[in-house]
One Martini backbone bead per residue (centre of mass of N, CA, C, O) as a GRO file, in nm:
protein
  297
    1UNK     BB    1   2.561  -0.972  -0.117
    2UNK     BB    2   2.467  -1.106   0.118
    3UNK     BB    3   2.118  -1.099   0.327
    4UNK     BB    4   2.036  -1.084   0.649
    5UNK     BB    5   1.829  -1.075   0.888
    6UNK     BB    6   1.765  -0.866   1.174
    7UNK     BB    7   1.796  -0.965   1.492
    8UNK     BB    8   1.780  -0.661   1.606
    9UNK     BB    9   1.668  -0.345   1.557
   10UNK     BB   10   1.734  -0.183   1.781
   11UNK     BB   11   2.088  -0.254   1.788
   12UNK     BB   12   2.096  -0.112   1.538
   13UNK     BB   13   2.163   0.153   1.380
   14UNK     BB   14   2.052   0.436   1.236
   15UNK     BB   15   2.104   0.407   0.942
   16UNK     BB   16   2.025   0.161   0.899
   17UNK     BB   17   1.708   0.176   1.046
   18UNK     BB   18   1.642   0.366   0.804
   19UNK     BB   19   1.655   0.202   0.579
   20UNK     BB   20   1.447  -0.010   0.656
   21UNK     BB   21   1.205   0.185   0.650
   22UNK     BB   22   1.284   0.336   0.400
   23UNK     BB   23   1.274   0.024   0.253
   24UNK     BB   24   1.300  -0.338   0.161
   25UNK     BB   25   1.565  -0.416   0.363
   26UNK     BB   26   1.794  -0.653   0.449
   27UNK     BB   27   2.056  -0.701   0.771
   28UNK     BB   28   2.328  -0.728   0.852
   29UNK     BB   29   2.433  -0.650   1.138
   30UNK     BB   30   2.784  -0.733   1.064
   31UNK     BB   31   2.753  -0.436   0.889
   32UNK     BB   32   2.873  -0.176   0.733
   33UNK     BB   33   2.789   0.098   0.650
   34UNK     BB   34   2.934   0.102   0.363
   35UNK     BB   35   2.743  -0.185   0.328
   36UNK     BB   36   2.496  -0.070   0.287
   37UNK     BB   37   2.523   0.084   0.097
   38UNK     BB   38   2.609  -0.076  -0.136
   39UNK     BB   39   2.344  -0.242  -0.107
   40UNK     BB   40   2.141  -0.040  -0.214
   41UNK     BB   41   2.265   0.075  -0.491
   42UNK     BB   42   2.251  -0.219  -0.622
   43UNK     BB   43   1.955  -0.258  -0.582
   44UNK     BB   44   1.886   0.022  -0.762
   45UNK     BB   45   2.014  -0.087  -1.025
   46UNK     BB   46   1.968  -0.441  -1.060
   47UNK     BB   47   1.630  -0.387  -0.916
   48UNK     BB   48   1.508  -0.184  -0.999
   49UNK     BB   49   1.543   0.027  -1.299
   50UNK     BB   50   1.454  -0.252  -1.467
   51UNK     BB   51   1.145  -0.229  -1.381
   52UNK     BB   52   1.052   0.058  -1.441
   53UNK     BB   53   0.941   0.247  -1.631
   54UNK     BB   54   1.000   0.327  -1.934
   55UNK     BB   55   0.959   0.711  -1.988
   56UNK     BB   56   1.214   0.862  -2.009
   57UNK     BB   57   1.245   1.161  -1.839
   58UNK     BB   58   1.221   0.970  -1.572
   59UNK     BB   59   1.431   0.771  -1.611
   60UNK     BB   60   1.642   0.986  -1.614
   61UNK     BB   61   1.646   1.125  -1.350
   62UNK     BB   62   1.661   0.840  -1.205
   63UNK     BB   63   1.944   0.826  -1.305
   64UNK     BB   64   2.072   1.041  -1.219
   65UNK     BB   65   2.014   1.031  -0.868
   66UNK     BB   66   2.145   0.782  -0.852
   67UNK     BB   67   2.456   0.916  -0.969
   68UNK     BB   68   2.468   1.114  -0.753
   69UNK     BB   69   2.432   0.896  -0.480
   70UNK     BB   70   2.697   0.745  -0.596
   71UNK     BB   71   2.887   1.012  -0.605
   72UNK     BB   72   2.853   1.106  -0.311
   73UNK     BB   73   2.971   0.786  -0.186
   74UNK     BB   74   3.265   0.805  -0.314
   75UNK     BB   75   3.358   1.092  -0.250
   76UNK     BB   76   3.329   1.076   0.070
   77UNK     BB   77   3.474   0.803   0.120
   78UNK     BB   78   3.751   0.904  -0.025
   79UNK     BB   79   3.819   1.106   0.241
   80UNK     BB   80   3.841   0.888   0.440
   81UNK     BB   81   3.984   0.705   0.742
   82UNK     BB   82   3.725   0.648   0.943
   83UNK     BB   83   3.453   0.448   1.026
   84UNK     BB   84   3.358   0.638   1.239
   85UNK     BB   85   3.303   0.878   1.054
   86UNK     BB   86   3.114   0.750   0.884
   87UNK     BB   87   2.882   0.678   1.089
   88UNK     BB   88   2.862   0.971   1.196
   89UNK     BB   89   2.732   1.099   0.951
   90UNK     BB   90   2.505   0.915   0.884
   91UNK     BB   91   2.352   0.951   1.152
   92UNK     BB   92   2.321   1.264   1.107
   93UNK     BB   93   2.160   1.194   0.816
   94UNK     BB   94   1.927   0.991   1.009
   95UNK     BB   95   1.837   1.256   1.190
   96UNK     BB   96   1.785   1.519   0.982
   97UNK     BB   97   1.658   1.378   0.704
   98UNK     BB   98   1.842   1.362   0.451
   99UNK     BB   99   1.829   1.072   0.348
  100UNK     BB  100   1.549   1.015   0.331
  101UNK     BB  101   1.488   1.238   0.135
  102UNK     BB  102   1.658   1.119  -0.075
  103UNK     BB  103   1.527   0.797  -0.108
  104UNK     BB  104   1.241   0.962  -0.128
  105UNK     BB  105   1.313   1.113  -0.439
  106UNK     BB  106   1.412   0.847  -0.591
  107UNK     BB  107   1.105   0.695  -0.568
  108UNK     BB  108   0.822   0.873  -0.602
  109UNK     BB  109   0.931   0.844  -0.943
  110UNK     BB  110   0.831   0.549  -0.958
  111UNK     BB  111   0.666   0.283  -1.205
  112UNK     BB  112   0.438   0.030  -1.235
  113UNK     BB  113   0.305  -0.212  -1.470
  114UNK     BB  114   0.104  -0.487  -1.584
  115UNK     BB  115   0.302  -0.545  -1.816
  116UNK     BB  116   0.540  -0.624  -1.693
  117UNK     BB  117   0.378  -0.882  -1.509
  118UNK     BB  118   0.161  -0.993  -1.754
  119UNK     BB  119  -0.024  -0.862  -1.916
  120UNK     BB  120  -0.251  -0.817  -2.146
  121UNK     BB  121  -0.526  -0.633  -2.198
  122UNK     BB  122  -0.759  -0.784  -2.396
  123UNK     BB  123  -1.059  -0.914  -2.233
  124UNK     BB  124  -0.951  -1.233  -2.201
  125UNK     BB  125  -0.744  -1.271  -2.044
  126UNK     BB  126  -0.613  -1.348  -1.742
  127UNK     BB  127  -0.509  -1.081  -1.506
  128UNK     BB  128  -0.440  -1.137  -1.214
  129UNK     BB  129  -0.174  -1.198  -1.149
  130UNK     BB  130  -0.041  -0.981  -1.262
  131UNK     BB  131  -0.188  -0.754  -1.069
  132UNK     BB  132  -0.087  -0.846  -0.819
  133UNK     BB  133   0.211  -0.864  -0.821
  134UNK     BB  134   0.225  -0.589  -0.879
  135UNK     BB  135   0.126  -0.456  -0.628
  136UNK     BB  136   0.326  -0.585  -0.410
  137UNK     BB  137   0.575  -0.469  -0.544
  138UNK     BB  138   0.468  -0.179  -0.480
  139UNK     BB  139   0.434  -0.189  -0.218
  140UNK     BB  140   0.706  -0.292  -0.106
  141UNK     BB  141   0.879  -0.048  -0.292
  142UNK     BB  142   0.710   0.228  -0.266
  143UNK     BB  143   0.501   0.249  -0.568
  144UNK     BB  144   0.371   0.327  -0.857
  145UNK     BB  145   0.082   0.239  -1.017
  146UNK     BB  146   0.043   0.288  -1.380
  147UNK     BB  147  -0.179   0.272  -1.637
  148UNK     BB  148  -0.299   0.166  -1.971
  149UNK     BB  149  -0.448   0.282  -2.229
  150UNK     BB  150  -0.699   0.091  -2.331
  151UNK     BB  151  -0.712  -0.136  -2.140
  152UNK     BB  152  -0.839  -0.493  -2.072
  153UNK     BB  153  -0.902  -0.624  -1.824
  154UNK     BB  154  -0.942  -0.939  -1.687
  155UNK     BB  155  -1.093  -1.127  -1.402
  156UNK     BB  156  -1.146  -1.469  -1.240
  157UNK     BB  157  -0.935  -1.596  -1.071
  158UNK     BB  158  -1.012  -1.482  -0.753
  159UNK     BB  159  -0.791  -1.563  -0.483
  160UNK     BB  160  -0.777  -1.267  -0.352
  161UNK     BB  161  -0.746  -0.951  -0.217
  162UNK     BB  162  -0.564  -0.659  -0.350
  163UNK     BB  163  -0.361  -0.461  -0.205
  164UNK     BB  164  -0.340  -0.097  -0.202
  165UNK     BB  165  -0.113   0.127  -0.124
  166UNK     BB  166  -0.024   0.289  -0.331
  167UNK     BB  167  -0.028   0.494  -0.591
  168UNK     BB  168  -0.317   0.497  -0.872
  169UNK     BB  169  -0.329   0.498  -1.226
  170UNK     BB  170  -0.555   0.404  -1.463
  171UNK     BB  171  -0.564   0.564  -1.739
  172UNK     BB  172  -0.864   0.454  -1.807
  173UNK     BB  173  -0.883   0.194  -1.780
  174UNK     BB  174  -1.014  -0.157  -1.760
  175UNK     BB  175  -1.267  -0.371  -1.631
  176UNK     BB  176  -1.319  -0.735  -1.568
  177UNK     BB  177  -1.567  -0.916  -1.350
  178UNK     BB  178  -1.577  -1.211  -1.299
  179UNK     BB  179  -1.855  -1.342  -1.044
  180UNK     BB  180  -2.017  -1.601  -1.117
  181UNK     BB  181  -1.849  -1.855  -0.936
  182UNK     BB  182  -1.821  -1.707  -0.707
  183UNK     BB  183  -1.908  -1.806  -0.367
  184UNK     BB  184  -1.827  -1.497  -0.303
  185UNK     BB  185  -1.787  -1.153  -0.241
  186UNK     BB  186  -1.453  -1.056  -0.362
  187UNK     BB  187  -1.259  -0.847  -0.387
  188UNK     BB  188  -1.083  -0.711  -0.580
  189UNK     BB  189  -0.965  -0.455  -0.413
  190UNK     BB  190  -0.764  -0.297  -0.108
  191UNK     BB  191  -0.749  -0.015   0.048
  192UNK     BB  192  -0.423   0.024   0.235
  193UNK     BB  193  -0.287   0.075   0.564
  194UNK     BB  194   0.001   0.032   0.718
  195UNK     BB  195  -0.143   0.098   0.937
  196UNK     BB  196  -0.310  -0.028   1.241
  197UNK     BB  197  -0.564  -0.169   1.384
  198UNK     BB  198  -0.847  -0.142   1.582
  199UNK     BB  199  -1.009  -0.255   1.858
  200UNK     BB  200  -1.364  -0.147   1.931
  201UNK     BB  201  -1.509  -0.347   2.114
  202UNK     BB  202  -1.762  -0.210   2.329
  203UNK     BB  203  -1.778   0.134   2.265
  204UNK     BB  204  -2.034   0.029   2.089
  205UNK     BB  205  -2.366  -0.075   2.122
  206UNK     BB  206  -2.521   0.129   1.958
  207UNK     BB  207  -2.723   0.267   1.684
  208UNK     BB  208  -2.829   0.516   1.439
  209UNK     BB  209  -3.003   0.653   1.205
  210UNK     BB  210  -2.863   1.000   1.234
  211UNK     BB  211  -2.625   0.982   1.413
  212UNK     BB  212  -2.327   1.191   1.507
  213UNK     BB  213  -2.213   1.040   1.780
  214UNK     BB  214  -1.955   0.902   1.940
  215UNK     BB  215  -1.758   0.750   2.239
  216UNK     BB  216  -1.467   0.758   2.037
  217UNK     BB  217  -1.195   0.948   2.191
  218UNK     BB  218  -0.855   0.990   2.128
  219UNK     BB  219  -0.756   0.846   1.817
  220UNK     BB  220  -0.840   0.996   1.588
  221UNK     BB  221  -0.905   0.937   1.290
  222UNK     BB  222  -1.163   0.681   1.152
  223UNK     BB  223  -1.248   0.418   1.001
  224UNK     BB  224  -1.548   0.253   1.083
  225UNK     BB  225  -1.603  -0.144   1.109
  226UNK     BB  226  -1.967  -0.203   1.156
  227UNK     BB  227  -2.090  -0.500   1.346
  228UNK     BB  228  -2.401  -0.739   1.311
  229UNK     BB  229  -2.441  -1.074   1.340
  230UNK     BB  230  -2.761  -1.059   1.424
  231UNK     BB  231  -2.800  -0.928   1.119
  232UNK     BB  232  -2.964  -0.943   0.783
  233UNK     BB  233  -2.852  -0.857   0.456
  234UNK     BB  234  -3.021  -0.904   0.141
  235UNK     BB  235  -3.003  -1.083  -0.196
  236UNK     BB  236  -3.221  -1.145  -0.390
  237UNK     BB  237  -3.149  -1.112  -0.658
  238UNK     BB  238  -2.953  -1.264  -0.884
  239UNK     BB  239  -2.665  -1.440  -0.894
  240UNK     BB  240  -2.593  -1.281  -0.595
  241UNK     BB  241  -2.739  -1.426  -0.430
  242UNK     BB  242  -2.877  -1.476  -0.083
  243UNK     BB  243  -2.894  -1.567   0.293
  244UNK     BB  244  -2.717  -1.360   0.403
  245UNK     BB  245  -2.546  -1.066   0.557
  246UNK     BB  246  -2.423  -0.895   0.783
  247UNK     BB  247  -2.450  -0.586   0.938
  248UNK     BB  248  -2.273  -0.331   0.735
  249UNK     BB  249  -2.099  -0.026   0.870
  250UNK     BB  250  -1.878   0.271   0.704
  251UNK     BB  251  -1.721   0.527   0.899
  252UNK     BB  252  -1.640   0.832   1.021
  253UNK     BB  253  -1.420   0.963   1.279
  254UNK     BB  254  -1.336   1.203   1.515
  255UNK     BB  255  -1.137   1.260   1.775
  256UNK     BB  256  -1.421   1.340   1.928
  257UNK     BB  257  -1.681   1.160   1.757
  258UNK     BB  258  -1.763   1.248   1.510
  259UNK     BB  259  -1.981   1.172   1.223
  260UNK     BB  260  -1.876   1.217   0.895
  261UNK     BB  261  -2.129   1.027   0.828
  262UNK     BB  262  -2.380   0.863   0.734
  263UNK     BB  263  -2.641   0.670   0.883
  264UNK     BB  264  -2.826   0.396   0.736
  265UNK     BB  265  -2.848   0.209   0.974
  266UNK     BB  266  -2.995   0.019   1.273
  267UNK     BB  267  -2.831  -0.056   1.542
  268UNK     BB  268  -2.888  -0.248   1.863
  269UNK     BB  269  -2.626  -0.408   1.803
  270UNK     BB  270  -2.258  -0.435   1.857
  271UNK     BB  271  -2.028  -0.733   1.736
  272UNK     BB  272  -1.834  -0.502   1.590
  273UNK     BB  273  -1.511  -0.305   1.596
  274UNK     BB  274  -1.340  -0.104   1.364
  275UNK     BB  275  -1.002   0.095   1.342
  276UNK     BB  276  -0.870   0.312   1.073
  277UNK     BB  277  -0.648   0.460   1.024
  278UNK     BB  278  -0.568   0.812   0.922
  279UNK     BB  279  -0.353   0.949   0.728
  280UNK     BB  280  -0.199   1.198   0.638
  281UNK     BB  281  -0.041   1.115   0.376
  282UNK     BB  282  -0.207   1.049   0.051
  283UNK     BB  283  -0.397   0.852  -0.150
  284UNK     BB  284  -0.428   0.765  -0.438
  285UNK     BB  285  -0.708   0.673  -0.668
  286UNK     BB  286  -0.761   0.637  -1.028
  287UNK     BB  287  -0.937   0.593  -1.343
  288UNK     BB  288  -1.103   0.385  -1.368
  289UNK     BB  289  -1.311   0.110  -1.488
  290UNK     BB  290  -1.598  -0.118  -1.424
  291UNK     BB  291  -1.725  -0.448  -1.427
  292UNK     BB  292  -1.976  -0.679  -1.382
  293UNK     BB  293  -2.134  -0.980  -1.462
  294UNK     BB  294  -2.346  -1.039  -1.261
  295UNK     BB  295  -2.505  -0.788  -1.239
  296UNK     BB  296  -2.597  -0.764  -1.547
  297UNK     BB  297  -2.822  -1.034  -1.516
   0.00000   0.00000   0.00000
């Protein structure tokens, strides 16, 4: 079944609709919603089920699920005779939050590895492009990066840095940042919330360092990326000195604008502020060790 994309979402169903929102799936307008299942199961055995880490009890679990979700599908609408009862039904279960709860207990337990998408873990060869790779695919279908024990990534031609959106267990695996070539600093990874950030330029004209409170409240907790770029701060040594970089201060403040960090440097004047919402519900990212070669020249 060909998909293609949703040409305005607020008119198509609710069941597509929550379906769109928990899983990266697009669907034509009209499909009717047991087409719309159809090609969901599809999804999950044909594309999802192939790729992630197979390692036994969970991966047999993940398939019992699949298989349960499918035979829940077939027996339902075996007993039915009218699409508008199916309509009916699926609404049902995706107002009182049924579906979500189903779609998100059976992606919630896989993951995928770097090497499912080449990475050699070996200390020498460039394992960037498989990284990354691996991080999107994780990130589009809301799934855990885990990590292989022992493994050593090298990584060298870092050509932008890779977001982590879910949860990543790099299993105390080992990082190698070669970043002796590269023209400025460049983050390996940018742990990123789904939420969009707010521009909060103009909220905030000075800062001072040991200061409690910001005029900013009423957005909820924000972790705030405050900058001068009229003030430089620089590296004088090793191999990656520069010539000045803005001064930038990232701090969190809660509801009512008290800061809950350090303030470590003093702003005369803030020439942008971004802030980034924290979610509600956690993200980990954890066990990695990383070693960076230019730093230790």
């Amino acid at each position: 079944m060909e998909l293609k994309p949703v040409e305005n979402l607020q008119t198509t169903g609710i069941f597509t609709k929550r379906i769109c929102k928990v899983i990266p799936l697009v669907f034509d307008n009209s499909l009717s919603y047991y087409e719309v299942l159809c090609a969901l199961t599809d999804y999950l055995e044909n594309e999802v089920i192939p790729t992630v880490n197979n390692n036994g009890e969970a991966v047999e679990e993940l398939q019992g699920l699949y298989v349960e979700l499918k035979n829940y599908v077939d027996n339902y609408f075996a007993n039915l005779d009218v699409q508008q009862e199916i309509n009916n039904k699926l609404d049902e279960m995706a107002e009182s939050g049924q579906l979500e709860e189903i779609i998100i207990n059976y992606f919630k337990n896989l993951n995928v590895t770097y090497s499912q998408f080449g990475a050699k873990g070996d200390g020498v060869t460039d394992d960037f492009e498989a990284i990354k790779n691996t991080h999107l695919y994780a990130n589009e279908n809301n799934i855990a990066v885990i990590g292989e024990p022992n493994k050593t990534y090298y990584v060298k031609n870092i050509e932008s840095t890779i977001p982590i959106e879910t949860n990543t267990n790099w299993n105390h695996c080992n990082f190698i940042i070669d970043d002796r070539d590269l023209p400025k600093n460049i983050p390996l990874f940018n742990i990123k919330s789904k939420k969009e950030s707010i521009d909060l330029t103009g909220s905030i004209l000075n800062l001072k360092k040991g200061d409690t409170k910001t005029t900013i409240v009423g957005k909820g907790t924000l972790i705030l990326d405050i900058i001068n770029s009229n003030k430089k701060d620089y590296i004088r040594k090793g191999v990656n000195k520069d010539n000045g970089s803005d001064r930038e201060e990232i701090v969190r403040v809660n509801n009512n604008g008290y800061i809950l960090d350090e303030i470590f440097f003093d702003f005369d004047e803030i020439t942008k502020i971004t802030g980034y919402p924290i979610d509600e519900d956690s993200l980990f990212v954890k066990n990695g060790n990383f070693k960076t070669i230019a730093n230790t020249l």
